[in-house]
C-alpha positions in Angstrom: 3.3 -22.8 10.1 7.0 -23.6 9.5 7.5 -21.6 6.1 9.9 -24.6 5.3 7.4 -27.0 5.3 6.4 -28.1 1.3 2.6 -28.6 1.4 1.3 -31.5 -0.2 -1.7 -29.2 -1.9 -2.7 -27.7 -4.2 0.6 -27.9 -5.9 2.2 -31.5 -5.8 2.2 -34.3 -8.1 -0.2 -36.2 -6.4 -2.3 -33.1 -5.4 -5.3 -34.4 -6.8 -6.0 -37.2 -4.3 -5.9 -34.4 -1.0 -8.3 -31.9 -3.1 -11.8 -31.6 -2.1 -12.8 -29.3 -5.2 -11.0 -29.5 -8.3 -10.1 -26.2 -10.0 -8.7 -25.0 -13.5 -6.2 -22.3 -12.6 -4.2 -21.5 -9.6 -3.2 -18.0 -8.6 -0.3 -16.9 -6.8 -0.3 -13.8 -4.6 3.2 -12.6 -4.2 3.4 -10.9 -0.6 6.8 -9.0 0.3 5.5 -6.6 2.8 3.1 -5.5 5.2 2.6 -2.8 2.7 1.9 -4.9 -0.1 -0.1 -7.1 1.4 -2.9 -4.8 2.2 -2.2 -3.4 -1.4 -3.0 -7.4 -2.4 -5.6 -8.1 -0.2 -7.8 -5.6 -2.2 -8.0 -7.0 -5.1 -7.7 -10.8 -4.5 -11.2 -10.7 -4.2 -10.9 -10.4 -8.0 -11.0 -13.5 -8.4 -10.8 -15.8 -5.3 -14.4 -16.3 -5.6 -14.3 -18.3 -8.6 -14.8 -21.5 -8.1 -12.8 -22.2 -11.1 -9.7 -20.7 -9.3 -7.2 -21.6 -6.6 -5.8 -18.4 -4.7 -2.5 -19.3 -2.4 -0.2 -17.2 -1.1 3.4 -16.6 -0.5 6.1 -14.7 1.7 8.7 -13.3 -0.9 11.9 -12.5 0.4 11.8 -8.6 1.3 14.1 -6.4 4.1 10.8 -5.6 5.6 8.8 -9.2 5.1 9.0 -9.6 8.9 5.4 -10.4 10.5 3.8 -11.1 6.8 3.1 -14.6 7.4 1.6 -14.3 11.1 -0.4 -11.9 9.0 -1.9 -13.9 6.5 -1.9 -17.0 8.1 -4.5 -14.8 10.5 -6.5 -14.7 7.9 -6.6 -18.4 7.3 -4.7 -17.7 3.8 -3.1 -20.9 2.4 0.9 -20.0 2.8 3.4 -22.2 0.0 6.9 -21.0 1.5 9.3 -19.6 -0.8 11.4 -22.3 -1.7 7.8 -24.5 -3.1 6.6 -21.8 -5.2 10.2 -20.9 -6.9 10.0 -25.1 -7.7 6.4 -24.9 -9.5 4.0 -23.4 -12.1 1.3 -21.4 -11.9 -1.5 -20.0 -13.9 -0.5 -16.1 -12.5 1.1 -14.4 -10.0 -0.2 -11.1 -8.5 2.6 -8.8 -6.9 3.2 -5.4 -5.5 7.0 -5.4 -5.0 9.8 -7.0 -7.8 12.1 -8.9 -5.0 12.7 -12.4 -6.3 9.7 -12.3 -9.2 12.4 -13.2 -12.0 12.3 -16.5 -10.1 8.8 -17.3 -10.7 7.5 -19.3 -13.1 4.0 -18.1 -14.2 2.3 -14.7 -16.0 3.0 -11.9 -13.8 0.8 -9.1 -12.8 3.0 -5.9 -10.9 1.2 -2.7 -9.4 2.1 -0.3 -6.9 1.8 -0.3 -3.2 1.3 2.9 -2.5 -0.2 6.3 -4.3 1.5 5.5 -7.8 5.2 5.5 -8.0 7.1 7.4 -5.7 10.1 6.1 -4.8 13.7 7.1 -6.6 16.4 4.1 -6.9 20.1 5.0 -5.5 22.1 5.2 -8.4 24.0 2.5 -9.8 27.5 3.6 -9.3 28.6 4.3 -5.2 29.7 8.1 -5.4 28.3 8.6 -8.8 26.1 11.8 -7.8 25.9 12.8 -11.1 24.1 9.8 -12.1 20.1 10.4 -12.3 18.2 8.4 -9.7 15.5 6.5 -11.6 11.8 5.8 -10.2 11.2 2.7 -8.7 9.1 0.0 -10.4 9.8 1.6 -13.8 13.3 1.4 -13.7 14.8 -1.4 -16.1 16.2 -2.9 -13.4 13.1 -4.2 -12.0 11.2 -5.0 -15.4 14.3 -6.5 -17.4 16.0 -9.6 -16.5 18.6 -11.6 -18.7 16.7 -9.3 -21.6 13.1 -10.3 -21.1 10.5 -8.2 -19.6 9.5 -9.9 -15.9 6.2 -8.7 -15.6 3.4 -9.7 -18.5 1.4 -7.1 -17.3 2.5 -4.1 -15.2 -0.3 -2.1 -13.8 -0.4 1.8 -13.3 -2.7 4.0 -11.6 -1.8 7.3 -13.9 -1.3 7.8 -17.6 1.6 10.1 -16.6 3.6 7.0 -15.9 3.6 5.6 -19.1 5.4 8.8 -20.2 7.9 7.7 -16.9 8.5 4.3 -18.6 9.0 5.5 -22.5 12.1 7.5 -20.7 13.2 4.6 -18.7 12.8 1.1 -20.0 10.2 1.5 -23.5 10.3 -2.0 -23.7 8.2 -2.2 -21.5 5.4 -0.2 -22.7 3.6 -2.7 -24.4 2.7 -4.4 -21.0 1.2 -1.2 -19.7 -2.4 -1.7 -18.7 -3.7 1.5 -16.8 -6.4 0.9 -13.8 -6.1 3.3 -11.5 -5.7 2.9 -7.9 -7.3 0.1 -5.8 -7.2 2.0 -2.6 -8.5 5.3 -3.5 -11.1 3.6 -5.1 -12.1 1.6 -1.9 -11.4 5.0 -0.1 -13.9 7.0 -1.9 -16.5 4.3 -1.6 -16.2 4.5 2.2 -16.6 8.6 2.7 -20.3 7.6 3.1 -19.6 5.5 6.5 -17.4 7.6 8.1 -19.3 7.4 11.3 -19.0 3.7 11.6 -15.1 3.9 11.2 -15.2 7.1 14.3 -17.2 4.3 16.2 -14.7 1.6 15.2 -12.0 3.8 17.4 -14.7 4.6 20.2 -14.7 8.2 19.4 -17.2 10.4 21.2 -19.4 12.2 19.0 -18.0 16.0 20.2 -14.4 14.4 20.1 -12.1 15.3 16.9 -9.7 13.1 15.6 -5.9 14.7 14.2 -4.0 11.7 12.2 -0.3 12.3 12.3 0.7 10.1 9.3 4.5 9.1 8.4 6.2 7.3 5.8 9.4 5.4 6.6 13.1 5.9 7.1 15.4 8.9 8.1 13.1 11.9 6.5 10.1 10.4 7.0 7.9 12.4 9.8 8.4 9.8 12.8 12.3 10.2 12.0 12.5 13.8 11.1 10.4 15.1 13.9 10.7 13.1 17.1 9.4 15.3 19.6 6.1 16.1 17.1 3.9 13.6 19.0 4.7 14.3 22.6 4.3 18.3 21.8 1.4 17.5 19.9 -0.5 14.8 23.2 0.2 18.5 25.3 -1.8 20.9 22.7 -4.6 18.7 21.6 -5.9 17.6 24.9 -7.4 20.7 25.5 -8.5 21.6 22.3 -11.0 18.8 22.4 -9.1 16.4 19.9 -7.8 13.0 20.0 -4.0 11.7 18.2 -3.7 9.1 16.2 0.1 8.1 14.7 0.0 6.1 11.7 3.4 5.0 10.9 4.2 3.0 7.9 5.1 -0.6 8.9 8.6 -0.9 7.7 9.3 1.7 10.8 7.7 -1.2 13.1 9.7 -4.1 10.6 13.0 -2.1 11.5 12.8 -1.3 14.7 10.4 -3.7 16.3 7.3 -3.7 18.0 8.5 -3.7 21.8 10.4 -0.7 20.7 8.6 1.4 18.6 5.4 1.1 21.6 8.5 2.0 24.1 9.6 5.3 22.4 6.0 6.3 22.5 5.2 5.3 25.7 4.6 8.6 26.9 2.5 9.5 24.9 0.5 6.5 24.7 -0.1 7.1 28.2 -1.4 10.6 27.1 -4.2 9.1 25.2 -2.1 8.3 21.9 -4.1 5.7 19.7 -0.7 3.6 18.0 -2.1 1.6 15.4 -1.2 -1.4 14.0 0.4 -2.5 11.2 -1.1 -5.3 10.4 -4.7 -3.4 11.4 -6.4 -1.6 8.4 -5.2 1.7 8.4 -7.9 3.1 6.5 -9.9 2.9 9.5 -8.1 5.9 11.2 -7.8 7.9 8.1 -11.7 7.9 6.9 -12.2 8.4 10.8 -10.1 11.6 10.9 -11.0 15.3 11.2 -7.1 16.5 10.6 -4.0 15.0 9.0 -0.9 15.8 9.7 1.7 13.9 7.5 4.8 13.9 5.1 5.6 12.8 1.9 3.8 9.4 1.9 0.8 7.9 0.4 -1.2 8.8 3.3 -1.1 12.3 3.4 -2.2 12.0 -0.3 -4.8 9.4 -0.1 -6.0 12.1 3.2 -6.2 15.0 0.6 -8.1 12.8 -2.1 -11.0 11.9 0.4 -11.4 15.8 1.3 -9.6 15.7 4.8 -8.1 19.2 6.1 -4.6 17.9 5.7 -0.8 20.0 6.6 2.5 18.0 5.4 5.0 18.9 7.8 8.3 20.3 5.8 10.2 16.8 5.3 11.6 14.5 2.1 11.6 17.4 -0.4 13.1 14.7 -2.6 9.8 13.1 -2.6 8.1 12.6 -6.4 5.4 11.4 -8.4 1.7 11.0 -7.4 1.9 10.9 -3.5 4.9 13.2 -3.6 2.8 16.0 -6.5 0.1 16.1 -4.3 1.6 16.2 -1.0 4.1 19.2 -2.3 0.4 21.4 -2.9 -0.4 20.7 0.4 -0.1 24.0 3.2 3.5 23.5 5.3 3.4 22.9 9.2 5.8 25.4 10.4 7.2 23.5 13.6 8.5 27.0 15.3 4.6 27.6 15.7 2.2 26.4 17.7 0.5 23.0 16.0 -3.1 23.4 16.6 -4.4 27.0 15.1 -2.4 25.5 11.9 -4.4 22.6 11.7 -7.5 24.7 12.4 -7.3 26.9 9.8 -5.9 24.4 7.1 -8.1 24.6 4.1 -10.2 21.5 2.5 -8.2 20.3 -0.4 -9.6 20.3 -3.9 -10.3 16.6 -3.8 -11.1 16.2 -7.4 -7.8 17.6 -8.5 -6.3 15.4 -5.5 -7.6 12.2 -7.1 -7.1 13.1 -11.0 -3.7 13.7 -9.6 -3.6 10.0 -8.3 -5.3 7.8 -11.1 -6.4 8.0 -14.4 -9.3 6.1 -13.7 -11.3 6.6 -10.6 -13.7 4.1 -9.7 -12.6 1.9 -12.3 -9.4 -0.2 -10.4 -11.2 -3.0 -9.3 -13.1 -4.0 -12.6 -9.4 -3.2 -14.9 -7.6 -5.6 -12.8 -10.5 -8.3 -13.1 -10.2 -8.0 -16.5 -6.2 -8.5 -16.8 -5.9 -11.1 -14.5 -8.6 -12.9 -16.6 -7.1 -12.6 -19.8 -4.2 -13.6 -18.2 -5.7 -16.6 -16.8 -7.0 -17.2 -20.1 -10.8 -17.9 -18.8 -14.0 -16.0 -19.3 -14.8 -13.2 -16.5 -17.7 -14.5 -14.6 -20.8 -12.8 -14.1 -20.9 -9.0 -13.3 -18.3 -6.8 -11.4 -19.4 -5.2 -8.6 -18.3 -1.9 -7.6 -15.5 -1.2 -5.2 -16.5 -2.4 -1.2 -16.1 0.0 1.7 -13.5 -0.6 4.2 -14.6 -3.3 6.5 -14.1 -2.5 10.4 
């Protein structure tokens, strides 16, 4: 599709005469990244099964949008391109990123993309070091504009980060609503299956699977460490496991595709399983027996579902949920040989692991129903079903 191209429907004047159902509300899901478009994916199904609602979809403008709409318009997701939506109403929007949402006109709803909030903003003066880096997403930066609050409703996954926000923007506080985490919830639901996803990746039953997980940009494990994965294709071989690399996909968005697979040719040819970013990358994670990762959300969301899991020694800046629980974690030491640490790495205390990441386990899914309903002004329909396994 031509991301230029102004669709006639379900938007326009004369929408009405292209519609074959007509609906009451229309929802917008606000998609920056590949990132945040898994994170939205989840709970769409909130309420795009409404016959009562209209779900569309659109590619905000993001450093890292890059591959988004192939993405959704793989999915058969109707895609209004930027320029449409910034011209038109909506009943709400649903994002999990803040570029361009002050141009929006509707209710919007804003969660995380990741294991809470765990990102620090650069400070706003270049060379001011004694300025204190805020947290992203509850910085007033993000949730003021011109003096209003953007968001109506701003989702957390952890009481602590109201206490975050009364230091930052308090303003704000009243459109707190806290939920919990949509991905650890779906997570949890999935331990049960776990054969399915090993089967998913053609994994032989005596076969073990080590994740090596990293996060993006210069201190992130795929940066940090680049000669981790073709070490690690020369020790795990003959221990009897197989490598997976799970890298965040702003690293792929960055660098591209051709040449992210070229620096890992090698090991690719060595067995490495890559996958990809716009694959679901729970798949690998509930199928693994070892984790090896960094600072990012999936070394935490690893530790919360009870995987053996080693962070290797990189962004020590690194804060909040995925960052607390990560910092717990037992250290890689790379002078050492890789395997016997994995081996004897303990099984983390997964309760503490996930009342570390949300406030309200098992709970996401139904929370968020019921704010983008009152939102949408219109009576939740029928029952809420519990959080769905990962599909493969």
């Amino acid at each position: 599709m031509n991301m230029c191209e102004w669709l006639p429907t379900p938007m326009e004047i004369d929408a009405d005469r292209w519609r074959s159902r007509p609906c009451r509300r229309t929802v917008l899901m606000v998609v920056h990244t590949m990132a945040s478009c898994h994170r939205l994916l989840d709970v769409a199904g909130c309420v795009e099964t409404d016959p009562r609602v209209q779900t569309v979809y659109t590619v905000a403008p993001d450093a890292f949008r890059r591959g988004v709409a192939e993405r959704l318009a793989g999915l058969g997701a109707l895609i209004l391109p930027w320029a449409q939506v910034r011209r038109e109403r909506f009943d709400l929007a649903v994002a999990a990123a803040w570029g361009g949402l002050p141009e929006l006109h509707a209710p919007l709803l804003v969660m995380a993309h990741g294991a809470g909030r765990g990102k620090r903003t650069r400070p706003a003066g270049r060379g001011n070091s004694a300025a204190r880096p805020e947290v992203y997403g509850l910085d007033a930066a993000r949730l003021v504009r011109d003096g209003e609050l953007v968001a109506s409703a701003l989702a957390l996954a952890h009481e602590s980060e109201r206490e975050v926000l009364r230091r930052q923007c308090p303003e704000a506080l009243p459109t707190t609503v806290v939920v919990g985490d949509p991905c650890l919830d779906r997570l949890l639901a999935s331990i049960p299956g776990r054969q399915r996803y090993r089967d998913a990746l053609g994994l032989a039953a005596d076969e073990r699977l080590l994740l090596v997980s990293s996060t993006w940009g210069p201190d992130g494990l795929f940066g940090a460490a680049p000669d981790l994965l073709p070490r690690l294709m020369t020790e795990a071989a003959p221990a009897g496991y197989r490598v997976a690399a799970l890298l965040h996909p702003a690293v792929w968005t960055a660098h591209g595709h051709r040449q992210v697979r070229a620096w890992l040719r090698d090991c690719r040819a060595a067995g490495l399983l890559l996958a990809d970013p716009a694959d679901d990358w729970r798949i690998p994670l509930l199928a693994a027996d070892r984790v090896l990762g960094d600072h990012g959300s999936v070394t935490a969301y690893a530790a919360a579902i009870g995987v053996p899991t080693l962070r290797h020694p990189t962004g020590r800046n690194a804060i909040a949920a995925a960052g607390s629980v990560s910092g717990r974690l037992d250290r890689l030491d790379p002078a050492r040989p890789v395997l016997p640490q994995l081996a004897a790495a303990d099984r983390p205390d997964q309760a503490s692991v996930v009342a570390a990441l949300s406030s309200r386990p098992g709970q996401a899914h139904r929370l968020l129903r019921r704010t983008m309903y009152r939102l949408l002004a219109l009576d939740e329909p029928g029952r809420h079903r519990g959080p769905d396994p990962v599909e493969c």
